[in-house]
N, C-alpha and C positions, 0 to 999 in steps of 0.2 A: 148115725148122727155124728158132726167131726163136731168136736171141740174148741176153740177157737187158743189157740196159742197163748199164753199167759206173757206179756211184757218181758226180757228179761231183768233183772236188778243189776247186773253190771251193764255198763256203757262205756260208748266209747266215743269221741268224738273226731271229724274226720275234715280239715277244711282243705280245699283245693284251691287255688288263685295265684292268677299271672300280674299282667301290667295292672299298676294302682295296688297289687297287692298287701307292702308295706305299708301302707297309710291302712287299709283296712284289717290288715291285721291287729293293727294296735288298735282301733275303734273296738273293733269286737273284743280282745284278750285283755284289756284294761278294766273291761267291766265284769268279767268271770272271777269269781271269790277264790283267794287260795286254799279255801277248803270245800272247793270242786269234787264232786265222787265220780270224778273220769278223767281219764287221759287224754288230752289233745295233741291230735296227730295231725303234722302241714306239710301241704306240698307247695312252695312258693317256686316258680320257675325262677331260678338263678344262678350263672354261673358257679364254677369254684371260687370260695374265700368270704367269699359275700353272706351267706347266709351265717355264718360266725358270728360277723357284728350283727345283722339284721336280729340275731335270736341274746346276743347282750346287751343292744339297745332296747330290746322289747323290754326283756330279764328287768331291766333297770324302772321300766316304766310300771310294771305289770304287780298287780298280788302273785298272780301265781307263779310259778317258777316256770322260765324260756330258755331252753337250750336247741343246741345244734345235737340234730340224733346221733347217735355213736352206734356202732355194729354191736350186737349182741345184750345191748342194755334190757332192760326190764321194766315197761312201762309203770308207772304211776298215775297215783289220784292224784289231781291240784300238779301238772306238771304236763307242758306244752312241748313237742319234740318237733321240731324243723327239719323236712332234710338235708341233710348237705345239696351246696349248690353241684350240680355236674356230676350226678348220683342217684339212683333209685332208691328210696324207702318202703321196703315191703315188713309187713307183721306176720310172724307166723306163732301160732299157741302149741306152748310149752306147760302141759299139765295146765295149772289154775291158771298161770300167766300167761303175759302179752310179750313176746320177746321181739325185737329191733333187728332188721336183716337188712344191711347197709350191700346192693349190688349195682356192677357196674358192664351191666347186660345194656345192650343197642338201645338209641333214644326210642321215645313212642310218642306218635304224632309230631315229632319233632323236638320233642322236649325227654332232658333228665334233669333233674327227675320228674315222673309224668304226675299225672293225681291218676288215670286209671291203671296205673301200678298199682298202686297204692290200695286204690279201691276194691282191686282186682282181687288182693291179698288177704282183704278184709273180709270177701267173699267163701272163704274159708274157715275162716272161724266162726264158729258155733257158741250159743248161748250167752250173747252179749249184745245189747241193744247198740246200734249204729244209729248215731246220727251224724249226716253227713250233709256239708253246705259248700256251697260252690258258690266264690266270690267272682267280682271283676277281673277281667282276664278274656285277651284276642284268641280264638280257635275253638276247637270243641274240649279239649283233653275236661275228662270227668265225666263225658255225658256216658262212654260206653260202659266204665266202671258202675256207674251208677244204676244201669239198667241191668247190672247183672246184679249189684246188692241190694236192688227193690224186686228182685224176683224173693230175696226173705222178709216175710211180712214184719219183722223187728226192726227194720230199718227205717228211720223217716228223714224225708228232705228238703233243706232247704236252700235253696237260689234266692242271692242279691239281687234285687229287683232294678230295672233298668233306671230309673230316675236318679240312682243313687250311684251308679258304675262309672268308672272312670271309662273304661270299654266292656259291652254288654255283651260281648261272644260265647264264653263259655256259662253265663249262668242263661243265656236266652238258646244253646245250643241246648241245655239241661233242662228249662222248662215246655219243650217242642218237644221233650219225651211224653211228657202228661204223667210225667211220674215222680212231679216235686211236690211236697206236702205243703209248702210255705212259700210263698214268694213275699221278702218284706224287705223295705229299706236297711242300710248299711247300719245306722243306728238302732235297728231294733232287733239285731242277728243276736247279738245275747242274749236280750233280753227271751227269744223266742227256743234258742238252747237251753236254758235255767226253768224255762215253763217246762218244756217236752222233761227235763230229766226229772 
């Protein structure tokens, strides 16, 4: 008789998104409380320099705290980390913690930083619920991540549903997996992380 898996109690959350990104970033991160019990982790496709301001214009808008990731940091509850534009963000776990691996290995799918870097990375860490959402954004980057982070059953997902997308690629590339748990408008992407956590 197998037992079915218990939820884990730490989380983590994981959002991928290209063009139209910034506008949906702050829809969603504006309504997340800063006393969130997870860390937010983004991949916004963006040159160098850009995602600096993009992550202290948010910072300004937001409860929770918005920064640009730094190498080697140490994730936090209530605290959003961007990656730098023209850079990989991978997570790798350091004992209890979440720790920041800022590299500047070949693009994937054409993009650095990718989301399934990213994803990829998260794929390795044990004993922490994933929830992971794939916004608006042209191409696939996130669907292959993703099929590798719903092979563990603690992970659920969710894609921006077309009506709401500036460009519907990567979350309509992610739900032709059949392995998005949520597909809901751009307005209700918090509210549907706050339910799951």
């Amino acid at each position: 008789m197998f037992l079915k898996k218990e939820p884990s109690n730490k989380k983590i959350i994981c959002i991928g998104t290209s063009t139209g990104g910034p506008r949906a970033l702050q829809a969603v991160l504006t309504k997340l409380p800063k006393d969130l019990r997870a860390p937010v982790v983004i991949v916004q496709h963006m040159p160098p320099k850009f995602t600096s301001s993009l992550a202290n214009r948010l910072d300004s808008l937001c409860e929770l705290s918005v920064k640009e990731a730094e190498n080697g940091e140490i994730l936090k509850p209530g605290t959003a980390y961007i990656a730098p534009g023209g850079r990989h963000m991978t997570l790798i776990q350091n004992n209890v913690d979440l720790k920041i691996k800022i590299m500047d290995t070949s693009p994937v799918n054409g993009h650095r930083p990718s989301v399934d870097v990213l994803f990829d990375s998260l794929c390795r860490i044990n004993n922490i619920q994933k929830i992971a959402v794939i916004m608006t954004g042209m191409g696939s980057d996130g669907t292959a991540g993703l099929v590798q982070l719903k092979k563990d059953e603690d992970t659920v997902a969710i894609a921006e549903s077309q009506e709401s997308c500036i460009v519907y690629g990567m979350p309509k590339s992610a739900i032709e997996t059949n392995l998005v748990d949520y597909v809901v408008r751009l307005d209700e992407i918090a509210t549907k992380i706050l339910k799951i956590m």
